[in-house]
N, C-alpha and C positions, 0 to 999 in steps of 0.2 A: 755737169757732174764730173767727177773726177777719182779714177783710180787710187787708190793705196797703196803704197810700198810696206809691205806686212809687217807688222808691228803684234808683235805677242804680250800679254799681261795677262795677269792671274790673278784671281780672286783678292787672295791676302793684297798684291803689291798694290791692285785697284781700292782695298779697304785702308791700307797705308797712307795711298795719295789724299784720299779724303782724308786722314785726318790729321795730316800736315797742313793740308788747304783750311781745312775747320778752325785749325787752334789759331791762326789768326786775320787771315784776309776776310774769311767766310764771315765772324763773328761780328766786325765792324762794317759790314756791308750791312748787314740784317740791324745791324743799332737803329741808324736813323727813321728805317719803317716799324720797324716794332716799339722802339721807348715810347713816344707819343701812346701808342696801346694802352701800355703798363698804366698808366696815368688816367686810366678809366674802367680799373682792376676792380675797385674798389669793393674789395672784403666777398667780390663774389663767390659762389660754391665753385670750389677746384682750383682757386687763383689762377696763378699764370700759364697753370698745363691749360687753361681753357683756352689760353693765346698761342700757346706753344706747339699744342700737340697737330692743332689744325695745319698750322704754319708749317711742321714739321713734315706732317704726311703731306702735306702739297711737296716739298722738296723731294723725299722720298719718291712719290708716283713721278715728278719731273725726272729726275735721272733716269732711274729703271725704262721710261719712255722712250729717252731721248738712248739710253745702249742698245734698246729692245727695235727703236726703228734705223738705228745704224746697223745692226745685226741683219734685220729683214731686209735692207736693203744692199746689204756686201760692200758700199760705197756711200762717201758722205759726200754730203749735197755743199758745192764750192761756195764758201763767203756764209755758212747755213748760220754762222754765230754773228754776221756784219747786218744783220738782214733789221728791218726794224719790227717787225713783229713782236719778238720777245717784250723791246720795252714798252711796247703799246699796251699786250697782256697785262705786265706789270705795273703800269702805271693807271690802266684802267681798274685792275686787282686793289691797285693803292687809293684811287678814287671810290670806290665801291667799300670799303671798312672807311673811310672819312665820313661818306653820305651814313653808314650804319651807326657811327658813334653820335654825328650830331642828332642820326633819329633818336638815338636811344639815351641821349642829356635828354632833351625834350621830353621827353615819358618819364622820368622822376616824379613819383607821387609826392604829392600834396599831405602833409599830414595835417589831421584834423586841428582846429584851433581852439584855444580855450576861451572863453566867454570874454570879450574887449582884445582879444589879440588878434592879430594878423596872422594870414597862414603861412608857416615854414616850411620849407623843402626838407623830405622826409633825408633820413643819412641812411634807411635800407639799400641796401644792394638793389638796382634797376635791376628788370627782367632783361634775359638775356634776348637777342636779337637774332636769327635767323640766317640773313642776311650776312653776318659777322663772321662767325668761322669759315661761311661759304669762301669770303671774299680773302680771308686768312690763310685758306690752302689757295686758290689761286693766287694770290700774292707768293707762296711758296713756292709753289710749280716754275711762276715765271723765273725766280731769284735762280732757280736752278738752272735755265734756259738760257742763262746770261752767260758769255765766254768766261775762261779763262785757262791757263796754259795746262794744270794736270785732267781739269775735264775735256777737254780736246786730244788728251791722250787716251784717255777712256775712251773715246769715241770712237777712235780710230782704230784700239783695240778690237773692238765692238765691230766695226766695221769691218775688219781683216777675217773675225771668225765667222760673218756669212754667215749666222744664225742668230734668231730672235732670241731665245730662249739664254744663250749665251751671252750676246752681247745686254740684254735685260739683268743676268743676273753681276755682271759689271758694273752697269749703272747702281742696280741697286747697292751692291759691296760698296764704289767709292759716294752714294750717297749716306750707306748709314756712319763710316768714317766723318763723311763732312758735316753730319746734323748734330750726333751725339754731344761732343763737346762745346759746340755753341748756344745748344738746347739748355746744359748745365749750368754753361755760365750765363745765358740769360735769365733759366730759373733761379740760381742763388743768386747771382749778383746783381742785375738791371732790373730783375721785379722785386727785389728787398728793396733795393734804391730808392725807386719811385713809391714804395709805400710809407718810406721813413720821411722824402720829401711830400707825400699828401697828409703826411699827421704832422708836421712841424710846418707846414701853409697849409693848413686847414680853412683857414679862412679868405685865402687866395686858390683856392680849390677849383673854383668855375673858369676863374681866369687862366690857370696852370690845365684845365680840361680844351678850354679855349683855344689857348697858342696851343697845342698839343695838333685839334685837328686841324688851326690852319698851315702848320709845320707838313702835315700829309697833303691837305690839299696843293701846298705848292711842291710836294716833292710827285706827286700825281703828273700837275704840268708840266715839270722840269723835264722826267723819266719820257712822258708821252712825245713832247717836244726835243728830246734828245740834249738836255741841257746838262741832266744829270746820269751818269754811270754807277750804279753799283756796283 
C-alpha cells in the first residue's frame, strides 16, 4: 500500500469527470458487451431499460464501492486497477448473460399447429430469465472496476478524504456523470438499431441471435484470458 499526496475534488468536478469520460470512451467500451444483448430484445415488456437499467445500477453500485473503500481505507491499494480480478469478474459476468441468452433462445414456445402443418416457433416475446439482469449488473459493477485515468482521480480523491461516506459519495457523482449519457445513447441509438436490423433480417433472426452470443462467448474468453481490455 501506498500513501497519497492529497489531492482534493468536489462533488460537481467528480460528476464533470464522468461525463467527459461517459460521452465517449465509456460508450464504446460498453458497445461490444451490450449490442449482442439488443439482438435478443425482442419486443420484450420495458425494451432496452430491461438491459440497461441492470447494467446501469451494476456500474452505479461499482463506483460508489470502489470511492466508498478508498475512503474507509485513507489509502489505495498500489497496481489495485493492474490486478486481474476485475477482468475475471467481468468476463465471468460476460459469460453468465451468454449461458442466460442461449438458455432463454431454447425456451421459445412452440406455437400450436394447424391440422397437416409443422410446428412454428412462436414470435412472442420469451419469458424473461432470472439469471439475466443478475448477470447484467455484474457485468456493470465490473466495467466500472476497470482503470482509467479520471476514475483513478476519483479514487485518490476518495482516498485523500479518509472517509467512506465521502469518498462513496465521489464515486457515486463521477458514476452518475459516466452512466447517463451512455445509457441514452444506447437507449435511443443501439436498441432502435438492433430492432430495425431484426425486422429487415427477420428471417436471419436465429442466425443474427446466434453470432450475437457466440460474439459474448469469445469476448468472455478474451476479457478472462486478458486478451481483451475494455
Amino acid at each position: 500500500m501506498i500513501p497519497l499526496e492529497p489531492v482534493t475534488l468536489g462533488v460537481g468536478a467528480a460528476l464533470l469527470l464522468g461525463v467527459g469520460f461517459g460521452s465517449g470512451p465509456c460508450t464504446l467500451a460498453c458497445l461490444p458487451f451490450l449490442g449482442p444483448v439488443f439482438l435478443h430484445a425482442d419486443g420484450a415488456t420495458g425494451g432496452p431499460w430491461r438491459i440497461l437499467l441492470p447494467f446501469s445500477a451494476g456500474r452505479l453500485c461499482g463506483y460508489g464501492l470502489l470511492g466508498g473503500a478508498a475512503g474507509w481505507a485513507g489509502l489505495v491499494v498500489q497496481d489495485w486497477s493492474s490486478g486481474p480480478w476485475s477482468r475475471w469478474l467481468l468476463g465471468g459476468a460476460t459469460l453468465l448473460v451468454a449461458v442466460a441468452l442461449v438458455w432463454r433462445r431454447h425456451r421459445r414456445p412452440l406455437a400450436c399447429p394447424s391440422a397437416g402443418e409443422s410446428p412454428q416457433v412462436s414470435l412472442e416475446p420469451r419469458p424473461p430469465l432470472p439469471a439475466l439482469p443478475g448477470g447484467l449488473f455484474l457485468m456493470g459493477t465490473a466495467m466500472a472496476l476497470n482503470p482509467c485515468a479520471p476514475l483513478t482521480l476519483v479514487v485518490m480523491a476518495a482516498a485523500t478524504s479518509a472517509r467512506i461516506d465521502s469518498g462513496a459519495l465521489l464515486g457515486f457523482a463521477f458514476g452518475a456523470g459516466a452512466v447517463v449519457l451512455p445509457t441514452l445513447v444506447l437507449a435511443l441509438g443501439v436498441a432502435r438499431i438492433g430492432n430495425r436490423i431484426r425486422d429487415r433480417l427477420d428471417r436471419w433472426h436465429s442466425t443474427l441471435e446466434g453470432a450475437g452470443i457466440a460474439m459474448l462467448l469469445l469476448l468472455a474468453a478474451g476479457t478472462i484470458g486478458g486478451w481483451v481490455t475494455p
